[in-house]
C-alpha positions as CSV (number, residue, x, y, z in Angstrom):
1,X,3.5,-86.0,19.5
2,X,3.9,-84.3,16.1
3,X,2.2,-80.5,17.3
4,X,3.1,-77.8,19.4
5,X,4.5,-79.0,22.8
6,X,2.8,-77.1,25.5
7,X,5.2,-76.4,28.4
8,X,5.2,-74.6,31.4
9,X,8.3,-73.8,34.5
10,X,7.7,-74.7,38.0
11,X,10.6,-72.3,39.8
12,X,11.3,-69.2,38.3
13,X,14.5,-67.7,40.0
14,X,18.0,-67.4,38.4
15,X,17.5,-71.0,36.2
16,X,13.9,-71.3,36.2
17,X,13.7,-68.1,34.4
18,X,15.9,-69.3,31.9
19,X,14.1,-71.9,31.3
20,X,11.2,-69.8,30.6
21,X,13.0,-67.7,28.1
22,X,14.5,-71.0,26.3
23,X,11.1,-72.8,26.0
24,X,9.7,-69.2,24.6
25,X,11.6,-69.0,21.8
26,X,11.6,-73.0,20.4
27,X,9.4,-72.9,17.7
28,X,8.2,-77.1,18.6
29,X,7.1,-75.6,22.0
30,X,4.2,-72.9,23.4
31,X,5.3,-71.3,26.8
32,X,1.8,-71.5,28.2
33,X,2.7,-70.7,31.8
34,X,5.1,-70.9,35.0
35,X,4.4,-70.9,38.5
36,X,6.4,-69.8,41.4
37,X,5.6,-68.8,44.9
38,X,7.2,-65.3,44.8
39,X,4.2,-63.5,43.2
40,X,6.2,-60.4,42.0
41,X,8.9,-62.4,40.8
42,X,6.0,-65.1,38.7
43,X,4.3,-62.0,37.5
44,X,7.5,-59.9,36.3
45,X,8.5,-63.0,34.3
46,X,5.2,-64.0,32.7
47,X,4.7,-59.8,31.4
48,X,8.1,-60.4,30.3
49,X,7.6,-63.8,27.8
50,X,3.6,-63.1,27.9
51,X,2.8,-66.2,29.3
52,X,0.4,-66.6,32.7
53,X,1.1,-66.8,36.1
54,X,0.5,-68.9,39.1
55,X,1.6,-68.6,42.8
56,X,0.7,-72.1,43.2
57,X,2.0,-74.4,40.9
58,X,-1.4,-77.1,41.5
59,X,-3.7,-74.6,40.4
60,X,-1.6,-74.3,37.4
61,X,-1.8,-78.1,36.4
62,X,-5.3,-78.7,36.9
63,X,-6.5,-75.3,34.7
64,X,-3.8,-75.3,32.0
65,X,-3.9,-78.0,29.0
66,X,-0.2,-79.2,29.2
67,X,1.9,-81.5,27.1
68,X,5.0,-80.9,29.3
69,X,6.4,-79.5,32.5
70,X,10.3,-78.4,33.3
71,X,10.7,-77.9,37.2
72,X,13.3,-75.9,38.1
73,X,12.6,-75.2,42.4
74,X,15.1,-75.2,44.6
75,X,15.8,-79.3,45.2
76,X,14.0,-79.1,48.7
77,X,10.8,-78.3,46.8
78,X,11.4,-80.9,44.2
79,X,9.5,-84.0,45.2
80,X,5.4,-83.3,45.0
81,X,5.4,-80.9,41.7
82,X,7.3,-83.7,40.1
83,X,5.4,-86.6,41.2
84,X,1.9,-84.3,40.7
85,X,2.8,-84.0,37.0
86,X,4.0,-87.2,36.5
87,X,0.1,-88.8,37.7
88,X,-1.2,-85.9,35.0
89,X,1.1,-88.2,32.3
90,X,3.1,-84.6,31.5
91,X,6.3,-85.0,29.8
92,X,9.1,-83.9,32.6
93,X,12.6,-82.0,32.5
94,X,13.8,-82.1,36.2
95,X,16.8,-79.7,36.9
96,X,19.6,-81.4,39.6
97,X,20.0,-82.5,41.8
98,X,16.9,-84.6,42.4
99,X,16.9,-83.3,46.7
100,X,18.9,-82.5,49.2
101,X,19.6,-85.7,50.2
102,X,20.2,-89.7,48.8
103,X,17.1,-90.6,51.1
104,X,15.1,-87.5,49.4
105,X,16.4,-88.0,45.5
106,X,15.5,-92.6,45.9
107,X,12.1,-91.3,47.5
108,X,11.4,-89.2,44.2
109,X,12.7,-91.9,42.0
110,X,10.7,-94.6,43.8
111,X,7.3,-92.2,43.6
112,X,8.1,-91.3,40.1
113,X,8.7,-95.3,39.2
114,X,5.0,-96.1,40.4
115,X,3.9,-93.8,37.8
116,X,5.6,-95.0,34.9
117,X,7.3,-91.5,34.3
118,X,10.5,-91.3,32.6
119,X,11.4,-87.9,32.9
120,X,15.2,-86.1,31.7
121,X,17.2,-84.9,34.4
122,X,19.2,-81.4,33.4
123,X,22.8,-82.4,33.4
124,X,23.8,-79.5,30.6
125,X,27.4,-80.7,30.0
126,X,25.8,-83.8,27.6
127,X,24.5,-80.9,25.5
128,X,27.7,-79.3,25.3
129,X,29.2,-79.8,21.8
130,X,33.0,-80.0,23.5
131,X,31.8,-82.8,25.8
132,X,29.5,-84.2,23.7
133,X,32.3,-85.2,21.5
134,X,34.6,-86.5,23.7
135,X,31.8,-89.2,24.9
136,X,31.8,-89.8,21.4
137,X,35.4,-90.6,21.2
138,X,35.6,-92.4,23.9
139,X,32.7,-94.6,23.2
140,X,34.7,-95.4,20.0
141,X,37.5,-96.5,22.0
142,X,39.4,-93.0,20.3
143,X,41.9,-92.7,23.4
144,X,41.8,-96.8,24.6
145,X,40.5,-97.7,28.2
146,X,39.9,-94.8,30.3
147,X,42.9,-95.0,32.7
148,X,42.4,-90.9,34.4
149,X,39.6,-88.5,34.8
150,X,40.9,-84.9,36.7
151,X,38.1,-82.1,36.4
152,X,37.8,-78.3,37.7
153,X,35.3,-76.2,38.4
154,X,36.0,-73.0,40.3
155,X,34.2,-69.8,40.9
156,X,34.0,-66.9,43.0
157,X,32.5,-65.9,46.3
158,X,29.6,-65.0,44.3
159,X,28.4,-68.4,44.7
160,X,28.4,-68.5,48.3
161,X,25.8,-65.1,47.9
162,X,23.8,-67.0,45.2
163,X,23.6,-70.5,46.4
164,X,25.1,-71.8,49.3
165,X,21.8,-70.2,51.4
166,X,20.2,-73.1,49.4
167,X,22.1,-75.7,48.3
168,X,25.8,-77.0,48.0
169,X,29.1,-76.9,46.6
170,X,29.0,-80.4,45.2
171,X,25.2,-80.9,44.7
172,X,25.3,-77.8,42.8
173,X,28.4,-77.6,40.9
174,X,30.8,-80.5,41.1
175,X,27.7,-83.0,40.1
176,X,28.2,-82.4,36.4
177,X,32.1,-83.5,36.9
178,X,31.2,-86.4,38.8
179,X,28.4,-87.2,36.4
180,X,30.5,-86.8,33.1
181,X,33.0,-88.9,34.7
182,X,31.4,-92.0,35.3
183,X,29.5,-91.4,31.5
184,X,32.7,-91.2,29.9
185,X,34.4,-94.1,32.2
186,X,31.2,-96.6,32.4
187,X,32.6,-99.1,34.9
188,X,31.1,-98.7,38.5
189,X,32.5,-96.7,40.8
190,X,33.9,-98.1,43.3
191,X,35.2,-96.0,46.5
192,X,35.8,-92.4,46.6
193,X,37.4,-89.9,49.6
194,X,37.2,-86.0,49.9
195,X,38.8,-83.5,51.8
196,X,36.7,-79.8,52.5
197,X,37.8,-76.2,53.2
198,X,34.8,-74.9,55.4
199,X,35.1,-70.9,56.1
200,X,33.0,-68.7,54.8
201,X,30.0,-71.3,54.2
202,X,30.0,-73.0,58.2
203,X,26.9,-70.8,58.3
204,X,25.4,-72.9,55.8
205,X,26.5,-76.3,56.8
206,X,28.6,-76.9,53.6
207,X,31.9,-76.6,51.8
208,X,34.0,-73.4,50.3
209,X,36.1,-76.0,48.6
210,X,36.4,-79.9,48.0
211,X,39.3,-81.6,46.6
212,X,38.3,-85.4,46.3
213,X,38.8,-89.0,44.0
214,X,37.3,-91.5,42.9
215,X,38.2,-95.1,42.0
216,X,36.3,-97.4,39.4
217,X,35.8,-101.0,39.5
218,X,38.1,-101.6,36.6
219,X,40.8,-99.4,38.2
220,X,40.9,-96.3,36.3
221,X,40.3,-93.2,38.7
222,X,39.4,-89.7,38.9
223,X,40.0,-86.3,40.7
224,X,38.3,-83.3,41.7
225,X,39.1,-79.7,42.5
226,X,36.2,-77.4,42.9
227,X,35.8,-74.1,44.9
228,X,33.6,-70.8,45.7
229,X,36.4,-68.8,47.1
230,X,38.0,-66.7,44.7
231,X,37.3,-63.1,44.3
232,X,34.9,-61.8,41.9
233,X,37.1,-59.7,39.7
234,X,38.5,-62.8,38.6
235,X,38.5,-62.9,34.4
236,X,36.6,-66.1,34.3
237,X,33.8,-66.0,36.4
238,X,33.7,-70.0,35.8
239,X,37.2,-71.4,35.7
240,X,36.6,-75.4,34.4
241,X,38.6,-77.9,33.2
242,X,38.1,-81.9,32.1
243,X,40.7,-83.9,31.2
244,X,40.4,-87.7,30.2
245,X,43.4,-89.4,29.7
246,X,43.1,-93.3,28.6
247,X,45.9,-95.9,27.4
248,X,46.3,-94.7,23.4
249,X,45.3,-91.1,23.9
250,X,43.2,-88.0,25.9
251,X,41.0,-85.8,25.6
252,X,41.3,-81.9,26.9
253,X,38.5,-79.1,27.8
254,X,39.8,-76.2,28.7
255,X,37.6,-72.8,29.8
256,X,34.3,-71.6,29.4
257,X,35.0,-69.0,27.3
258,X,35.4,-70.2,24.0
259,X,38.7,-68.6,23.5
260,X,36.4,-65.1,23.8
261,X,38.9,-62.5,26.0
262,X,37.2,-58.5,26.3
263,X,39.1,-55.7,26.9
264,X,37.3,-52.7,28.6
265,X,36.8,-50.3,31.1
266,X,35.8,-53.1,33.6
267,X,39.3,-54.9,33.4
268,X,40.1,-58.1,31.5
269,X,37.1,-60.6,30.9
270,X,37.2,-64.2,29.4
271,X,33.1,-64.4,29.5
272,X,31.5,-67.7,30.0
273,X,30.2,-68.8,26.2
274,X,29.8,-72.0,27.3
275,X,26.5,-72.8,29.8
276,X,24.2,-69.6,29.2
277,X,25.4,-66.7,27.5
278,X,22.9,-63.9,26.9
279,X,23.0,-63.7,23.1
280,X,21.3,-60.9,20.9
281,X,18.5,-63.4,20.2
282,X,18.2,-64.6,23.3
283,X,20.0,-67.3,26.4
284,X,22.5,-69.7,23.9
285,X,24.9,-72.1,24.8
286,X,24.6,-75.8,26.6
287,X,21.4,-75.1,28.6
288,X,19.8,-73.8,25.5
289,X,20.8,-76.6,23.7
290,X,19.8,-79.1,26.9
291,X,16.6,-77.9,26.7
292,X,16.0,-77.9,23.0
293,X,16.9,-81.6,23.3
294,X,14.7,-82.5,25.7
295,X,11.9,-80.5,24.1
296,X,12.9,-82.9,20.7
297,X,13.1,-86.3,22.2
298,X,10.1,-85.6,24.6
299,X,8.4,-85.1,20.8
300,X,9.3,-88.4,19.4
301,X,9.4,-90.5,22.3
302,X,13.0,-90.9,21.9
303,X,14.8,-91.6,25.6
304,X,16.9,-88.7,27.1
305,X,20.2,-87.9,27.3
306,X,20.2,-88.2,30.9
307,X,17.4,-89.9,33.0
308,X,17.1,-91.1,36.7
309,X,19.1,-94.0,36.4
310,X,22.2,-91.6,35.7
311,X,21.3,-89.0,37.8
312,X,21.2,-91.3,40.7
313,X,24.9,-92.9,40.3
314,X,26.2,-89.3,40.7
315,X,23.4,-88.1,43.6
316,X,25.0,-91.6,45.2
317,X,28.9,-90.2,44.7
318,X,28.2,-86.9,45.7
319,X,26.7,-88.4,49.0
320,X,29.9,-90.6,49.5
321,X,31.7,-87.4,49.3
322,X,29.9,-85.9,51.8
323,X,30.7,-89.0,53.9
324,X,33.9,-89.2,53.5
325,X,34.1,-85.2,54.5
326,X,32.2,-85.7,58.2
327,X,33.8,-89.3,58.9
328,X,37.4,-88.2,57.3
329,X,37.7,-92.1,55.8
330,X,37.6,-93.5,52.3
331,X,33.8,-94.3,51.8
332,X,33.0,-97.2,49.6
333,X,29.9,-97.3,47.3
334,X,28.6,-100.9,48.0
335,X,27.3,-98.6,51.2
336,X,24.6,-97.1,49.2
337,X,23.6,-99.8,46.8
């Protein structure tokens, strides 16, 4: 492309927004607009990053010149802006998951395939220096085969408040895990079976907390712990953990904090460093650094770090999960081939 990417955010609540601010501040890109359907919320945001605003996200791709698009909606409101820029040939980050169900993420794909559109799908963790290097070493064969996988990721009840009204414990937050897994691991899975606390979230038909495994084809296997259910006043508001373990060595990420602990009047604080700090000159860490990728490769053509093809394999495990959580039985993945 060579010139100034012109971009614009479909969705601007808590991630869309960030998205926003990201895109405003890359110097390859111009933050031309964003569109949501909350027109306080679109109009708050675009005085903010002096950008224009749309209640209706159409209007905004047939008036605006565009080289680009990043939609961030909620996943039930994924499918038609997606497909409507890929017929306008627009460049396309696509935040996860891909819909709120297998049926609704292979209908996307499927529509999207008919256009020829390759667009990156936002798994931030690739993006993340820690993790990025560990698929490095084991790509190199640094720790042998890949014999274990057994990933964390906690948080508080604040989650249930923020996102279970809308979405899901594992379609939401254990994705990445799952994701990162089979990156790192590369054989197929092959079965997996999870177990679900359901309490506080039965009134939105998913999960406090899942505990679950997978099994590849070549044998090597994985765990999973993760949880909205402990109290805010934790130190970590994130508490993650990835381990890889293979036959001549491992790999270990621990924490979101960076080794960062704060002191102060509101307790003890280990602040999350790691997916979107607010920095002084503006939103840092892996997201920043997702979208400044995709913003790069979209500009020389180069494929992304994570497309459909990827993004689809974990949609697929996390719908086993699911599975195996209502039919309490091991669910095998040759059911959703």
């Amino acid at each position: 492309m060579g010139e100034t990417m012109r971009i614009a955010v479909i969705g601007v609540g808590l991630i869309g927004e960030l998205h926003a601010r990201i895109f405003r501040r890359n110097p390859l890109c111009q933050l031309v607009a964003i569109s949501d359907t909350d027109s306080s919320r679109v109009r708050e945001v675009a005085e903010a990053l002096d950008c224009r605003s749309y209640t209706d996200y159409r209007t905004m791709l047939e008036q605006e010149e565009l080289d680009a698009v990043s939609i961030a909606t909620p996943e039930s409101f994924r499918h038609e802006p997606a497909v409507e820029a890929a017929r306008l040939g627009l460049k396309m980050l696509l935040e996860k998951p891909l819909g709120r169900t297998l049926a609704d993420v292979d209908a996307l794909i499927a529509a999207l395939a008919e256009t020829g559109a390759e667009p990156a799908v936002n798994f931030i963790l690739h993006a993340e220096p820690r993790f990025a290097r560990m698929k490095q070493i084991a790509a190199e064969g640094g720790i042998g085969a890949p014999v274990s996988v057994s990933a964390r990721r906690v948080g508080s009840r604040l989650g249930i408040e923020k996102y279970a009204p809308w979405t899901d414990l594992l379609s939401s937050t254990l994705i990445h895990d799952i994701e990162m897994a089979i990156a790192v691991n590369q054989a197929p899975v092959e079965r997996v079976y999870a177990e679900a606390v359901v309490r506080a979230c039965a009134q939105y038909g998913c999960h406090d907390a899942v505990v679950a495994t997978m099994r590849f084809a070549d044998g090597a296997v994985a765990t999973f712990e993760t949880s909205w259910v402990l109290p805010p006043s934790q130190p970590e508001p994130l508490d993650p953990s990835f381990r890889l373990i293979g036959d001549k060595g491992s790999v270990v990420i621990e924490g979101s904090s960076q080794g960062m602990k704060i002191v102060g009047e509101e307790g003890y604080v280990l602040p999350d460093m790691t997916h979107w700090p607010m920095l002084p000159d503006g939103v840092g860490g892996a997201l920043a650094h997702s979208l400044d990728t995709f913003v790069a490769r979209a500009d020389t053509g180069a494929p992304p770090l994570v497309g459909l093809t990827e993004a689809r394999r974990a949609e697929a495990v996390v719908a086993a999960m699911k599975r195996s959580i209502d039919e309490e039985r091991p669910v095998r993945m040759s059911e959703y081939d």
